[in-house]
Residue, then its C-alpha position, 0 to 999 in steps of 0.5 A: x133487402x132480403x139478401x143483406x137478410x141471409x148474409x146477416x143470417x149466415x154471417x155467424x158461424x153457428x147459423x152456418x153449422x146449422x145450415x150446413x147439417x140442414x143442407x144434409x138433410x132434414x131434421x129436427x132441433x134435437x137432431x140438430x143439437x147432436x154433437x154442438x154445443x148449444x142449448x135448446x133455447x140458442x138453437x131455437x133462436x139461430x132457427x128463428x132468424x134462418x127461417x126470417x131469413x128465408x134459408x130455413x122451413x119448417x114442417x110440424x109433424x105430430x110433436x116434432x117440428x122439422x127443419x130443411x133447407x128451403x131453396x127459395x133462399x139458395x135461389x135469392x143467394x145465387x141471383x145476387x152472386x150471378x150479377x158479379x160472376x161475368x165480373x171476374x172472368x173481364x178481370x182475371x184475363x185483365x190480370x194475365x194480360x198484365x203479368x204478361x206485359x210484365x214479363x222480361 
């Protein structure tokens, strides 16, 4: 499942890092490297598995390869939250009928 994918990609923090200065604008791994700690070949891997994971594109323009955010990735991510958002509201106003029976 493609989802289990991204949440895997996302669930380290470096990758999310990542994806945040990506959601920023586009780049290149030197770019990306400024101000983290992380070496060339670390990056290259954490771009490997946003890209196999459908969050991350790359454009090759003469020497240098750029990275952006693609949004068929956000798209899948906003599919699978939008089967749980109608959840919450049934529930929230389950939780206020509650408190309010529980009231003195």
């Amino acid at each position: 499942m493609m989802e289990n994918e991204i949440f895997r990609a996302l669930a380290d923090p470096t990758r999310r890092s990542i994806f945040e200065k990506l959601a920023a604008g586009g780049m290149n791994a030197s770019s990306l490297r400024d101000g983290m700690e992380i070496s060339q070949p670390a990056m290259s891997q954490h771009l490997s598995v946003l890209r196999k994971a459908g969050l991350v594109r790359e454009e090759r323009q003469g020497r240098f390869v750029n990275y952006e955010v693609d949004p068929d990735g956000l798209l899948l991510i906003a599919r699978w939250l939008g089967k749980y958002r109608a959840y919450w509201p049934a529930r929230i106003d389950a939780l206020k009928i509650l408190l309010k029976d529980m009231e003195p």
